[in-house]
Structures are given as structure tokens and as C-alpha cells.
C-alpha positions as CSV (number, residue, x, y, z in Angstrom):
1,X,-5.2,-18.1,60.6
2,X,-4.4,-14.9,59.1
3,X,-1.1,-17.1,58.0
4,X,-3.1,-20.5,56.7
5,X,-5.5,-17.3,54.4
6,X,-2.3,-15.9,52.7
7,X,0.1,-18.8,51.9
8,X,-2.0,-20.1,48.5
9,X,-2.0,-16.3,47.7
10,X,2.0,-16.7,48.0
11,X,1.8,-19.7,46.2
12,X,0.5,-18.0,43.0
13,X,2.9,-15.3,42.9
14,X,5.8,-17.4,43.3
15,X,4.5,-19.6,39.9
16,X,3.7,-16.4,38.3
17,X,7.6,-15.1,38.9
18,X,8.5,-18.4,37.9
19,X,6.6,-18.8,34.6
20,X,7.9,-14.6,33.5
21,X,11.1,-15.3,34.2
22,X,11.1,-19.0,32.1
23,X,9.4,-16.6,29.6
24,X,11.7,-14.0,29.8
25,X,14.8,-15.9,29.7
26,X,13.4,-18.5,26.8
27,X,15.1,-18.1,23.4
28,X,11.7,-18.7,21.9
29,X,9.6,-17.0,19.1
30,X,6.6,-14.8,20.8
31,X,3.7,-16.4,20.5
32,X,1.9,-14.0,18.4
33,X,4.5,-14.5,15.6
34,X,4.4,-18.2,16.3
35,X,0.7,-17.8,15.2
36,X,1.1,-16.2,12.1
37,X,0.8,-19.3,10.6
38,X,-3.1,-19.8,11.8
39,X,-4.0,-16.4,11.0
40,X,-2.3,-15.7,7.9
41,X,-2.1,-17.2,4.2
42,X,1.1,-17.5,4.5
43,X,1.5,-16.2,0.7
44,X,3.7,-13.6,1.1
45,X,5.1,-14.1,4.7
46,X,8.4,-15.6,3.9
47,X,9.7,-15.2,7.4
48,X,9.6,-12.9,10.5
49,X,13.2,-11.2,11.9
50,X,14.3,-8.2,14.2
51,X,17.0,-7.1,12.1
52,X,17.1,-4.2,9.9
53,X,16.0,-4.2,6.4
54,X,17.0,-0.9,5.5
55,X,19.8,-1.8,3.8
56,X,18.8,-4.8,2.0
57,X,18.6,-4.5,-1.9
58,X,15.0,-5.9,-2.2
59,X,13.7,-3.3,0.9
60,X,15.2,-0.4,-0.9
61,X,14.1,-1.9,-4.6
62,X,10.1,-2.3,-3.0
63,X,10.1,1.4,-1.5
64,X,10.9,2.6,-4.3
65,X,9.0,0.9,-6.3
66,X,5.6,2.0,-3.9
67,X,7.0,5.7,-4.2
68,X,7.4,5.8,-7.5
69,X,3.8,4.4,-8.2
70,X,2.1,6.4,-5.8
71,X,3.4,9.5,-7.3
72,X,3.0,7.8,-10.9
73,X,-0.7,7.5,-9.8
74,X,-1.3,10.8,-8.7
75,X,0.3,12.0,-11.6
76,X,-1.7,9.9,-13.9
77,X,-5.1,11.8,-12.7
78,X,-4.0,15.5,-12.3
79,X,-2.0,15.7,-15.3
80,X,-4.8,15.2,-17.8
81,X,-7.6,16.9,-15.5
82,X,-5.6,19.7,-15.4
83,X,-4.8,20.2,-18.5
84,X,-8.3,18.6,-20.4
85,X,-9.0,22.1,-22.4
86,X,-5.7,21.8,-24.1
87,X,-5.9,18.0,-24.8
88,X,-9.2,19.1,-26.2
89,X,-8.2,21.4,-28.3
90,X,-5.3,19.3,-29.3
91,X,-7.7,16.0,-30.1
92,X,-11.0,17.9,-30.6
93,X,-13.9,18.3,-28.3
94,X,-15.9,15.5,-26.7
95,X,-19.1,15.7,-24.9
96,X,-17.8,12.8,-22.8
97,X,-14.4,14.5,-21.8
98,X,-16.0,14.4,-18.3
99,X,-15.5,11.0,-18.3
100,X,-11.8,11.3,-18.2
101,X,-11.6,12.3,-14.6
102,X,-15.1,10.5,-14.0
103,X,-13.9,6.7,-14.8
104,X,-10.4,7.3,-12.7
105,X,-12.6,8.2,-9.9
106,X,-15.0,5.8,-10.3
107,X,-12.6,2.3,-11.2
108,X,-10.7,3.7,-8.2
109,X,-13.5,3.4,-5.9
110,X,-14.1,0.0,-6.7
111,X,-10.8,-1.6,-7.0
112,X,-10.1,-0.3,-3.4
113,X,-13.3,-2.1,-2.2
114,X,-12.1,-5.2,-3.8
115,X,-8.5,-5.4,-2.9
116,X,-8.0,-4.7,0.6
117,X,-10.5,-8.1,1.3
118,X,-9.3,-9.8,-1.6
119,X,-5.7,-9.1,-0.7
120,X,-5.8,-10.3,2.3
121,X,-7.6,-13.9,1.5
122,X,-5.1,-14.4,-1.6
123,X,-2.1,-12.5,-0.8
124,X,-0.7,-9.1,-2.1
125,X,2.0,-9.9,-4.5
126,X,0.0,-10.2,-7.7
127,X,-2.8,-7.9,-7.2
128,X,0.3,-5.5,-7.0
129,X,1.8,-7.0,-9.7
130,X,-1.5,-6.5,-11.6
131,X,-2.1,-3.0,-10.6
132,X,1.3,-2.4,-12.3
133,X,0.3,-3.9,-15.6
134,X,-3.4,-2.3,-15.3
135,X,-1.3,1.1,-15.0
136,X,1.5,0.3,-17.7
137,X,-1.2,-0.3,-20.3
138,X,-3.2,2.7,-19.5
139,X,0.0,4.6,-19.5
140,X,0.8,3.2,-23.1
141,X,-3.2,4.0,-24.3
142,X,-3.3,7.3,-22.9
143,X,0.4,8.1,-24.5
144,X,-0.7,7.1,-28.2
145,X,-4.6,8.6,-27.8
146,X,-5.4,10.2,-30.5
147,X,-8.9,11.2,-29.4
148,X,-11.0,12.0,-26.1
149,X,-12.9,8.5,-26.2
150,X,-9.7,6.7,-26.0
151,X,-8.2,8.8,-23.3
152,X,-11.1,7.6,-21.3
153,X,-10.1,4.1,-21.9
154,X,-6.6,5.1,-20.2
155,X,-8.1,5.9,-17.5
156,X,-10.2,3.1,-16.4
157,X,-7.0,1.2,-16.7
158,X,-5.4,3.9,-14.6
159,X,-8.5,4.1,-12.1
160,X,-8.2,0.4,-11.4
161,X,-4.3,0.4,-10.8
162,X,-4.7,3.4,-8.8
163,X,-5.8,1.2,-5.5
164,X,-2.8,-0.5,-5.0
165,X,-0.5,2.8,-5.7
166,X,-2.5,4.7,-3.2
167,X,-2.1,1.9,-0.7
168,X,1.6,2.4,0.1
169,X,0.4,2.7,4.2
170,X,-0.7,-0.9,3.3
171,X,2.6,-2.1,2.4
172,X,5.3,-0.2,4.6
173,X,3.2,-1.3,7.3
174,X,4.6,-5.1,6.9
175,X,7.5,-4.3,5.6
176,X,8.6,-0.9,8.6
177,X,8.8,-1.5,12.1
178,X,6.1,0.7,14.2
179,X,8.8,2.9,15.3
180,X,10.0,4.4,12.2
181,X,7.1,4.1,9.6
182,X,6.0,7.9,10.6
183,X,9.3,8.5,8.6
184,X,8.8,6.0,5.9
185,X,5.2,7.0,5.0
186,X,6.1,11.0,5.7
187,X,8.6,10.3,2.8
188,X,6.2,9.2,0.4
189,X,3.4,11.9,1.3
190,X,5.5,14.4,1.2
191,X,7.2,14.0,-2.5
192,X,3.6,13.7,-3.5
193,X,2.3,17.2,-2.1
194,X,5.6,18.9,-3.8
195,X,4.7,17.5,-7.0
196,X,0.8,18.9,-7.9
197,X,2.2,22.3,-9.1
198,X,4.7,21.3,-11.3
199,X,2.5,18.6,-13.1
200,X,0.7,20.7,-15.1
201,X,3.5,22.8,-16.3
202,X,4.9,19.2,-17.4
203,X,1.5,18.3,-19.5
């Protein structure tokens, strides 16, 4: 009886070593990545591999690329904040020069509402690719300002490229394996905490 109980018991461990091992000895794509195609928009996955990128042109190219504009962004808020009372002395007073750290704050808020969502229904390339001509232009406004009120225009531009700069985590996280992007994002933080003391010597 005892016997008659176990065997279906028996039964369903031998399938269940049968299907792991046809699983485990299958050449075939996991099935999470072979879903990728109902779960994502499929705009900027071009395809999926285990090998290392970190010696491809493009990955090297892209990180650098996210360093540089994270530390570009950064830069592109303390430099004038800290330094306001000589940009005012240089351009003449304002009773809006508030606004110059005020609207960077403030455009940053709401592009990083808009583009994590937004991103991730359209794909990330050109809201990146955006970002980077939102920040060249306020780069090129706030270079040839030649009074307080235009500054401030510089730094909306800079405010609403300053989303996709400070995202960085964002991107290493699809491009980085789990394993090592404690290394690739530990890069990045930390040649932006070495920088905020120089920066206003440079302004």
C-alpha cells in the first residue's frame, strides 16, 4: 500500500530530472531573454550576448561619453552658483540672479519625471541625444552671456539636460553585467566627488 502511495510521487521526480536536465543541456536562449521581445520596445535592444564588451570601441566611446556628461552636468550647476558674486560683479547685479541656480533645479526636476516613463515607452537613444543638444546650447548661451537674465536662460537649457547626465546608473545598468557595475558606477561617482573643489578655482 505504502508502495501503490509513493510510486506517482516517484513519477514526478523522475519528469522533473528529466525536464532540468533537457533544460540544462539545451543550447537555448533563457527564456527571460527570449521575452524581451514582449516586454520591451525593442528600440534600442539590438541584441543580447554573454561576451565581454569592455573592449569594444562603442562600450568604451558610450562610458565615456556618460562620464564625461555627468561631470559636465555637475559642473554646469556649481561653477556659476559658486561663483554668482563675481559673475555679478562682472555683468552687473540682478534681482533675479537667484534664478540661476533656481531654474537648473527646477527644469531638473521635471525632466527627470518625464524621462525615466517616457524613456522607457520610446526608447533612450534620442532623449540622450537631446539632452546633449539641450546641454550644448546652454553651454554656448551661458559662454557668450553678457548679462544675468541670459545666464538664466543657460540654465534652463542646462536644468533640462541635466536628467539624462545624472542618469548614468540608468545606462551602465544595460550596458554592465550585475557583477561588475559596483566598479563601473564607483568610477563615475567618484571623479565627480574629486572635482567640486577645484571647480570654482576654474570659474
Amino acid at each position: 500500500m505504502l508502495y501503490a502511495q509513493s510510486a506517482p510521487h516517484l513519477a514526478n521526480m523522475t519528469d522533473e530530472k528529466k525536464i532540468a536536465t533537457e533544460h540544462r543541456d539545451s543550447n537555448s536562449i533563457p527564456e527571460h531573454i527570449e521575452q524581451l521581445d514582449r516586454t520591451h520596445t525593442n528600440k534600442d535592444i539590438v541584441h543580447t550576448t554573454q561576451e565581454s564588451p569592455y573592449r569594444e570601441v562603442n562600450f568604451i566611446g558610450t562610458y565615456l561619453a556618460i562620464l564625461l556628461g555627468c561631470n559636465a552636468s555637475f559642473a554646469g550647476f556649481l561653477m556659476p552658483i559658486t561663483s554668482l558674486s563675481l559673475i555679478e560683479a562682472e555683468l552687473g547685479t540682478s534681482p533675479n540672479a537667484v534664478w540661476v541656480s533656481l531654474a537648473w533645479i527646477l527644469l531638473s526636476a521635471i525632466s527627470f519625471v518625464l524621462l525615466g516613463r517616457l524613456s522607457d515607452i520610446f526608447g533612450r537613444r534620442w532623449f540622450w541625444t537631446g539632452s546633449a543638444i539641450s546641454a550644448l546650447i546652454g553651454s554656448i548661451i551661458g559662454a557668450t552671456a553678457d548679462r544675468i537674465d541670459v545666464l538664466i536662460a543657460a540654465s534652463v537649457f542646462l536644468g533640462a539636460a541635466s536628467a539624462a547626465q545624472l542618469s548614468f546608473n540608468i545606462c551602465l545598468g544595460e550596458l554592465v553585467p550585475l557583477r561588475h557595475r559596483f566598479i563601473a558606477n564607483g568610477v563615475i561617482f567618484l571623479s565627480v566627488v574629486s572635482r567640486p573643489r577645484t571647480r570654482p578655482k576654474i570659474s
